[in-house]
VOGU-3710 file (C-alpha; in Angstrom, 3 decimals, decimal comma):
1> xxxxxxxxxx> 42,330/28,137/-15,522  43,675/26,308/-12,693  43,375/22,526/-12,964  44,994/20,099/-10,004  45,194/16,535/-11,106  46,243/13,705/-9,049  47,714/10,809/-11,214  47,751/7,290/-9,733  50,540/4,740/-11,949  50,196/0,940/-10,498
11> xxxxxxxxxx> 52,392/-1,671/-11,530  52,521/-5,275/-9,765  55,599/-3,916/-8,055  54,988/-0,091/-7,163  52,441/2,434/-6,696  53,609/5,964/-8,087  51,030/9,076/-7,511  51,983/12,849/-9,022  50,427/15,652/-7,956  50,378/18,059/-10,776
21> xxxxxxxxxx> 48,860/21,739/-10,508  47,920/23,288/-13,864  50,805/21,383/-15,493  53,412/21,884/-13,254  54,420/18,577/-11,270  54,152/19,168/-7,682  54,801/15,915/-5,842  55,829/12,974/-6,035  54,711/9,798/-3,694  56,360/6,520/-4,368
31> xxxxxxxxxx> 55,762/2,958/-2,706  57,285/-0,507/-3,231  55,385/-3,746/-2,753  58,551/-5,357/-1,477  58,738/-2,692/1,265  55,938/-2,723/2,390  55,433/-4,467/6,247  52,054/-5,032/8,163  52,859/-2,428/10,749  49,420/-0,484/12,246
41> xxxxxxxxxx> 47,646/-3,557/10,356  44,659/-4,544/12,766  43,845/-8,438/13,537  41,291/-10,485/15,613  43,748/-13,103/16,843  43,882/-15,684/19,596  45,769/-16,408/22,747  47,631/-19,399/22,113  49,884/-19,429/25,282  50,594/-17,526/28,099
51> xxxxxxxxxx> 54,320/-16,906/29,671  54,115/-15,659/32,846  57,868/-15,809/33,488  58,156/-13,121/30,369  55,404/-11,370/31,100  54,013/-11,875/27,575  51,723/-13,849/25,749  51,868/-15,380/22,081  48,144/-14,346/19,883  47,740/-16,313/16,585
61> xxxxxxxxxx> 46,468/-13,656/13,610  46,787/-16,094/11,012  50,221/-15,435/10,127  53,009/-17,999/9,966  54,819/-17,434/13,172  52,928/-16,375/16,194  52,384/-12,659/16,994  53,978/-11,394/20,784  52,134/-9,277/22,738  53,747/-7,998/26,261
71> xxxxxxxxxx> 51,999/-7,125/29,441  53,096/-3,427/28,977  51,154/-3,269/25,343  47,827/-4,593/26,537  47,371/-1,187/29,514  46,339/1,423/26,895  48,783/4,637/27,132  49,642/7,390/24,696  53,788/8,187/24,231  53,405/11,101/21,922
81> xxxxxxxxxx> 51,047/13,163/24,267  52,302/16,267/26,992  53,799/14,069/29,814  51,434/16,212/31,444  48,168/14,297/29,169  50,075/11,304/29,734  47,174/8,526/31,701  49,274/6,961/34,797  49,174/3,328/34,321  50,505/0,178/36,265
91> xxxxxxxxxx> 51,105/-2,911/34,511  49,548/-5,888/35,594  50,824/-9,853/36,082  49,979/-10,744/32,485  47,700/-13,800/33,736  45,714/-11,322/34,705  45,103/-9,872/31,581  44,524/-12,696/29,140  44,192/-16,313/29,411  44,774/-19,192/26,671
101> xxxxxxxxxx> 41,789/-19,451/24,245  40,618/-15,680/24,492  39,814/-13,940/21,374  42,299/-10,396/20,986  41,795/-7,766/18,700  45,342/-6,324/18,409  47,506/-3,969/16,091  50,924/-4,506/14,854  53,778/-2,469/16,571  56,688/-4,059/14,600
111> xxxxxxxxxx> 56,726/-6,255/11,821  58,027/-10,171/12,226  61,574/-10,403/11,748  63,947/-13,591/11,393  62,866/-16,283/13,556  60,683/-13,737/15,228  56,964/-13,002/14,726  55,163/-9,239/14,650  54,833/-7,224/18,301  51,633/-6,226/18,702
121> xxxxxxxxxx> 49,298/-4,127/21,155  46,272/-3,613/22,313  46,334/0,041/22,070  45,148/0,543/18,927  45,533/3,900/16,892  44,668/5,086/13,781  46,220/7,331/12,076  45,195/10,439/9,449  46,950/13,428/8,330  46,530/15,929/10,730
131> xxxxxxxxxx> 44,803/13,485/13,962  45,330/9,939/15,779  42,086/8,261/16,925  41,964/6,760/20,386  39,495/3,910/20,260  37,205/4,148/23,518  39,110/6,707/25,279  37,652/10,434/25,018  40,647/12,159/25,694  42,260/15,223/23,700
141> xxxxxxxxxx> 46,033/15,182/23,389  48,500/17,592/21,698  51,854/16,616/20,127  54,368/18,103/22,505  55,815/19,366/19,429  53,013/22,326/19,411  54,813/24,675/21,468  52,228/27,773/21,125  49,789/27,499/24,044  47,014/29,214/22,219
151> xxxxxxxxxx> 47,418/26,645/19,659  47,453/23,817/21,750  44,149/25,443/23,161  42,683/26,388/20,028  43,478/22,884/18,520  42,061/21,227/21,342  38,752/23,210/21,647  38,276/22,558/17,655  38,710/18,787/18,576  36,799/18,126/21,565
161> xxxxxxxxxx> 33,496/18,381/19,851  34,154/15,187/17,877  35,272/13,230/20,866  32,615/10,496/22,164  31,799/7,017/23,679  33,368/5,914/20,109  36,978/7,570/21,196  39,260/10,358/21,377  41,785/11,850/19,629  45,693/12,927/19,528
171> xxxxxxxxxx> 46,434/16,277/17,531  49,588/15,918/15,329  52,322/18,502/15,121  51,323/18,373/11,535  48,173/20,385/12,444  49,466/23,418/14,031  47,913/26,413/11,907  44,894/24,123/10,155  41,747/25,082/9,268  38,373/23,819/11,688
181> xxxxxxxxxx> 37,242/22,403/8,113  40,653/19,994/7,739  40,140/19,128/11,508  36,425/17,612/10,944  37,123/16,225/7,958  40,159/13,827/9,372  37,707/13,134/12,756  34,936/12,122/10,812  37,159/9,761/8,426  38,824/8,559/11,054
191> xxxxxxxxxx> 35,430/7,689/12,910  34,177/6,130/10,253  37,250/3,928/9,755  36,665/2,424/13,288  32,940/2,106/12,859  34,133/-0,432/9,807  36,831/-2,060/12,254  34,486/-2,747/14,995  31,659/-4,321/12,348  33,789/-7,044/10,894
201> xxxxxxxxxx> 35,051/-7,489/14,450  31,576/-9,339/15,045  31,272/-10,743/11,235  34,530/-11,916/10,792  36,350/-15,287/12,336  39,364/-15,158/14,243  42,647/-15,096/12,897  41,509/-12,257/10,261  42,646/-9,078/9,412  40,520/-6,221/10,564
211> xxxxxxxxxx> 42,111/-3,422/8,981  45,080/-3,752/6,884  47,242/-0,800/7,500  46,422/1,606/3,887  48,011/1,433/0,608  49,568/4,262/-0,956  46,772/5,256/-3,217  44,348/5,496/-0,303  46,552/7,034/2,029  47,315/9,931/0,085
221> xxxxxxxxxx> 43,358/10,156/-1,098  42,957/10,454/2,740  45,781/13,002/3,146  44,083/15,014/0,861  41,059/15,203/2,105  39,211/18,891/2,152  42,402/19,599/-1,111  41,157/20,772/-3,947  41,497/18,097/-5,900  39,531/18,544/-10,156
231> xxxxxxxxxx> 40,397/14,721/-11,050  41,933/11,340/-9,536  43,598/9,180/-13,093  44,009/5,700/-12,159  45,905/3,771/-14,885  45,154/0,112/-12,981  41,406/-1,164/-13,136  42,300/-3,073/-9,844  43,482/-0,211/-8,110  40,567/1,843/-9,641
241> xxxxxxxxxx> 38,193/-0,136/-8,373  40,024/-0,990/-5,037  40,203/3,057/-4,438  36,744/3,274/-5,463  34,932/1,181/-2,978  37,705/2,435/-0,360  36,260/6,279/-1,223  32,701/5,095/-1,524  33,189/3,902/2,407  34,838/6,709/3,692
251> xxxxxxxxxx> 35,057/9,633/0,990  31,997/9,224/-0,772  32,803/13,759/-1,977  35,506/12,197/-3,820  34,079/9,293/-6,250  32,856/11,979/-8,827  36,366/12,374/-9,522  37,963/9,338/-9,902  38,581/8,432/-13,815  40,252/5,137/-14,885
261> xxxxxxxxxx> 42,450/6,695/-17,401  43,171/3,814/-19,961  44,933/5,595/-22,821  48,160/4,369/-25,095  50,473/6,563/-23,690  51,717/5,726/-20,491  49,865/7,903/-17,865  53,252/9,654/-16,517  54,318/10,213/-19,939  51,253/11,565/-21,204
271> xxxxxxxxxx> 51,333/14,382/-18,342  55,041/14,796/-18,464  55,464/13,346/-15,136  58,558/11,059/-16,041  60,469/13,720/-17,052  60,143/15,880/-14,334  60,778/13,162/-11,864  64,718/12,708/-13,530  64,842/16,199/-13,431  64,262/16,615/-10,257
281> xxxxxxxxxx> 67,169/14,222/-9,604  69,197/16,539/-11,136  71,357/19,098/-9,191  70,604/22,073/-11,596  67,242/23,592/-11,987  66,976/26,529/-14,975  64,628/29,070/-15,012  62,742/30,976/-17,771  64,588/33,578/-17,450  68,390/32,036/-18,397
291> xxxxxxxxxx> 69,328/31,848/-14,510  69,457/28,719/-12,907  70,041/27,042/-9,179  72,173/24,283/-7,888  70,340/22,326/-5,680  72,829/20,436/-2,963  71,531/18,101/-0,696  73,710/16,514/2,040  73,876/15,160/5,254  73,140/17,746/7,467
301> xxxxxxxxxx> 71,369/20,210/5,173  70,429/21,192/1,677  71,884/23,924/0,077  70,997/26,120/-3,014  72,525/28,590/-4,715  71,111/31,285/-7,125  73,207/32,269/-10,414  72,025/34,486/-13,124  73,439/32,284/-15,795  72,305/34,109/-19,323
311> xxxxxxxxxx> 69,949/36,107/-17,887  71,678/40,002/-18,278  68,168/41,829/-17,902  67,228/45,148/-19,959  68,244/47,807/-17,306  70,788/47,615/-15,011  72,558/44,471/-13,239  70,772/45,456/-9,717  67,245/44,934/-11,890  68,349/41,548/-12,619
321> xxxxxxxxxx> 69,704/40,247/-9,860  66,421/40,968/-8,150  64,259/39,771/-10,936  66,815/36,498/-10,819  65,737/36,335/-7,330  62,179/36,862/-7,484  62,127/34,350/-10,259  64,264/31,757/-8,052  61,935/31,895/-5,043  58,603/29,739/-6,961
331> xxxxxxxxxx> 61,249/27,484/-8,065  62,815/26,812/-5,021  59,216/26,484/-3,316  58,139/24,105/-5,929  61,772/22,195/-5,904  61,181/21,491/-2,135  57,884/20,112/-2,200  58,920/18,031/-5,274  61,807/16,778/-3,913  60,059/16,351/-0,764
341> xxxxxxxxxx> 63,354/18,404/0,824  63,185/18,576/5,039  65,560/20,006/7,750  67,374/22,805/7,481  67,406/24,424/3,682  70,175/27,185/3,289  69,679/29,642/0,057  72,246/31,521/-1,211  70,419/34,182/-3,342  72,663/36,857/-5,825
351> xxxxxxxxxx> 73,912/39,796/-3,365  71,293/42,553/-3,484  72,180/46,241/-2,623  69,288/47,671/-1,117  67,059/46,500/2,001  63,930/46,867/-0,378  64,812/44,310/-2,452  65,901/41,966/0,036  62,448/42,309/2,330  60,664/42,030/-1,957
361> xxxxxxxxxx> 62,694/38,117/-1,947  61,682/37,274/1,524  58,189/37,726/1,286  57,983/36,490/-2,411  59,369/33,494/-0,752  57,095/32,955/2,174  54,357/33,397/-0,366  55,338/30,523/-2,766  56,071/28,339/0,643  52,274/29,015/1,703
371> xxxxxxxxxx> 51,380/26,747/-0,829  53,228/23,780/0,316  51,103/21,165/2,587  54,411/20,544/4,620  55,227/23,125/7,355  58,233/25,684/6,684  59,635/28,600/8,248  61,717/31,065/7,232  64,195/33,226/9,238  65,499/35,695/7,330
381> xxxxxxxxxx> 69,061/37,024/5,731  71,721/36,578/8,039  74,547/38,572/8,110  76,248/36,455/5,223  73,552/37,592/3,068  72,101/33,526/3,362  68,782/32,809/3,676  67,915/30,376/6,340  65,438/27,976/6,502  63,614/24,775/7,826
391> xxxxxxxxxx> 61,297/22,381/6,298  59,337/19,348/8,157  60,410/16,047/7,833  57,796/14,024/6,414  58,736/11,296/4,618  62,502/10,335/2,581  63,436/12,761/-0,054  62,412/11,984/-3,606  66,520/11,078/-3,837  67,084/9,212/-1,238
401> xxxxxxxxxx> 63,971/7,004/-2,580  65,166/6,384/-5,760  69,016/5,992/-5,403  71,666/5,018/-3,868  74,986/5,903/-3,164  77,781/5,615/-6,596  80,110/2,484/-5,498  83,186/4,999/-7,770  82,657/8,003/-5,629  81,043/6,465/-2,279
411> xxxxxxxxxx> 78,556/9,494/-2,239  81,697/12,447/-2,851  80,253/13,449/-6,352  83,570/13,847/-7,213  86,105/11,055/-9,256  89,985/11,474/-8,826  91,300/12,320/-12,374  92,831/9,907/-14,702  96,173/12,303/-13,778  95,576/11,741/-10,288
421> xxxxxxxxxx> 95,107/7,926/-10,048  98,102/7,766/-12,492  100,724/9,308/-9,914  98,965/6,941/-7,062  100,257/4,296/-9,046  103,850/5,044/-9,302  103,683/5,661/-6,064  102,280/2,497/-5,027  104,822/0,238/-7,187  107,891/2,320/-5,845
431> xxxxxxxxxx> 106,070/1,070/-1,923  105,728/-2,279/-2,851  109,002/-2,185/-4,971  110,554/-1,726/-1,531  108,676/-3,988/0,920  109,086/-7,143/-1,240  110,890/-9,109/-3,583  109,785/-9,441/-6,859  110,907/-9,529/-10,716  108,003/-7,853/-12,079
441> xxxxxxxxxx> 104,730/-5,535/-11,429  101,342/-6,240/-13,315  99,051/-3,239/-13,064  95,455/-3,901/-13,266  93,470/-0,499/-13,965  90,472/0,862/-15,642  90,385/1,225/-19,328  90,922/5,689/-19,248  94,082/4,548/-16,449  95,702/1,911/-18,422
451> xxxxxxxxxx> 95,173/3,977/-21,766  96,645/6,938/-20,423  99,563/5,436/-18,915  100,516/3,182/-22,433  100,014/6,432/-24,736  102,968/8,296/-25,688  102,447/11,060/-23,569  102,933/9,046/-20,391  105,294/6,403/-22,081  108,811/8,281/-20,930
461> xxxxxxxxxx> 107,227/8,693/-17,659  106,659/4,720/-17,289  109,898/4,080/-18,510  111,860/5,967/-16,116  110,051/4,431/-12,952  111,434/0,717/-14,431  114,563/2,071/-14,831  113,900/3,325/-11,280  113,323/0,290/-9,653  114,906/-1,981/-11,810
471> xxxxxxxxxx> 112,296/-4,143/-12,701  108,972/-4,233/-15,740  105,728/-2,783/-15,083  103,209/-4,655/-17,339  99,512/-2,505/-17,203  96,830/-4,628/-17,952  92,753/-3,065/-18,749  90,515/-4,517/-16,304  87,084/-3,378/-17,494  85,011/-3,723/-14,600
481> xxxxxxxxxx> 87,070/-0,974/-12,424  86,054/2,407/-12,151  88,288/4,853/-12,318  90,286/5,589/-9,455  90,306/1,344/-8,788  93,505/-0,211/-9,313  95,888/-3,196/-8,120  99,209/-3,451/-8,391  100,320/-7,095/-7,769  103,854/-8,501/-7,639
491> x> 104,914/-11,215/-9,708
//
């Protein structure tokens, strides 16, 4: 019986939040407390100077530096409309606009940094999965990145209904192809969200913060909104109660299934999730069967590659290439989504013979993709026999969040060999031998260098470059280097 779980794991420093689907671990969403800014946060501040010269004005929110505002952030406009959709604005002398004293309501564009305080606007937005509400504006605009115009129209006719005195709304490329059910559900959250804004705006004093731009835990509870969700495990009675009053106000459908879970075993442990987040960091994924892939991701693209491993079938080799194949394509589907992979995905499945089996992979593929929330596309074999493919950006891959690039191999994945980094330094004591003076050469190396170099294997081969040069080469273990790090210094 299918069960999908949604596990929330707070510490004072990080939110983590699995998604796992009857036991398998589908997602991953991580935030860090450090990281996190005050962007889209929403204030009630107060003009504390005007600079007509700059065209801007300084608002108070009750942070330590002043906030800026501009003249061109107080005229409301949309930038990720149709230029077509796109309201023609002029801006005005900013004296005009606001005066010293005047009470603001504003959002944060860009968070303070140095000696400088936040940007903010007047054009507020708020944001949700698939829409952007438009405070008192009833327009209906479509991300530019919607290129179908019976999408566009059928998106925008779904919309329109929910657009009022209250505001409008911008449809998100993330959208295209979504049910009429996910569309309400986002407008009527998103109503409801401004409803709350523009009650404290009259309770609250100036200086306070209207809407503070949403934690992790509530932003993905608001992504999936309309999912299918069994039961929300909260592991933090502060964060359970924080996401409980948060659903109460805007998700009530949801509160049923929130459960603080407050068990011995640590909540990711107990469902397996910390396991299958280091495997995921892993470059090799095996399958049941004995195959396996090798999951590449670089720069420009992501690579994976298909091998049968163990896996020799009970037929004939064509029989298990395919099944290899078959078997590969849930894998890769739920590799993507777990390693939150985007841009342009190239698979490199076992040759197959016959056109039957090839069109079999394809569409076994497309139908493990349908499952993923994040928008893919597949185009086919080329005539390399690669599968190519794109996936949407959405957020940094699970990698890229939690590490960094190795200070040995700057990102190669690849050391020089002991061998190797013993030759560069012969070669780099004959070099110096010749540019200066000296009576002697200390070698500083890594422990494998300096060991290999000393042992009898390599001894005649140190001896010869002193008789070489004429001079002693001393090689001394410097633990801290890695292993293609060395100095040679002249004495």
């Amino acid at each position: 019986m299918s069960s999908v779980e949604l596990l929330v794991n707070v510490t004072p420093s990080e939110t983590r939040i699995a998604l796992v689907d009857t036991g398998v671990l589908k997602e991953v969403h991580i935030e860090r407390e450090a990281k996190r800014g005050i962007v889209g946060n929403i204030y009630k501040g107060r003009v504390t100077r005007v600079l007509p010269g700059m065209q801007s004005a300084f608002v108070d929110i009750g942070l330590e530096k002043a906030a800026f505002l501009h003249a061109s952030d107080i005229v409301s406009h949309t930038e990720c409309v149709d230029e077509n959709e796109k309201k023609q604005f002029v801006v005005k002398d900013i004296a005009e606009l606001v005066r010293e004293g005047q009470d603001i309501v504003v959002q944060v564009v860009k968070d303070p940094l140095g000696t400088k305080g936040a940007r903010l606007t007047t054009d507020i937005t708020l944001p949700s999965r698939y829409l952007v509400f438009m405070p008192e504006n009833s327009h209906v605009g479509v991300s530019q990145r919607i290129d179908s115009e019976e999408e566009r129209a059928r998106l925008k006719e779904l919309v329109l209904p929910y657009c009022d005195e209250l505001g409008g709304f911008i449809i998100r490329t993330a959208s295209e192809g979504v049910s009429e059910e996910e569309l309400r559900q986002d407008a009527e959250f998103l109503k409801r969200l401004w409803r709350k804004v523009l009650e404290r705006r009259t309770k609250y004093p100036t200086k306070s913060m209207l809407y503070g731009e949403l934690k992790l835990a509530q932003r993905v509870l608001r992504d999936f909104i309309g999912a299918s969700l069994d039961v929300i495990r909260i592991d933090s009675k502060l964060s359970f109660s924080e996401v409980k009053q948060f659903a109460e106000e805007f998700m009530p459908e949801l509160v049923d299934r929130l459960v603080l879970y407050s068990g011995n075993q640590p909540l990711f442990d107990m469902y397996g999730v910390e396991r299958g987040i280091q495997q995921a960091l892993e470059n090799r994924v095996n399958l049941k069967s004995g195959g396996y892939l090798i999951i590449e991701q670089t720069e420009a693209m992501t690579t994976i590659d298909i091998n049968t491993g163990a896996f020799v079938g009970h037929r004939n080799l064509e029989e298990t290439i395919f099944n290899t194949n078959i078997e590969a394509t849930q894998a890769i589907a739920q590799q993507l989504q777990l390693r939150n992979l985007g841009g342009i995905i190239i698979i490199d499945f076992i040759d197959m013979q016959t056109d039957e089996h090839r069109n079999r992979v394809i569409q076994s593929l497309e139908e493990a993709l349908s499952k993923d929330r994040v928008k893919t596309n597949v185009n086919g074999f080329t005539q390399l026999g690669l599968v190519e493919m794109t996936r949407k950006r959405t957020r940094e891959s699970l990698e890229h969040v939690l590490c960094g690039e190795c200070p040995a191999c700057k990102g190669r994945g690849r050391l020089k060999t002991v061998e190797t980094v013993c030759y560069e330094i012969m070669r780099e004591i004959i070099r110096v031998h010749h540019l200066y003076s000296s009576e002697q050469f200390v070698v500083y190396a890594s422990r494998a260098v300096a060991e290999y170099i000393i042992n009898e294997e390599s001894h005649g081969l140190l001896a010869e470059l002193e008789v070489f040069i004429g001079k002693q080469v001393q090689i001394k273990t410097e633990v801290f280097y890695h292993q293609d790090q060395f100095d040679v210094v002249v004495m």
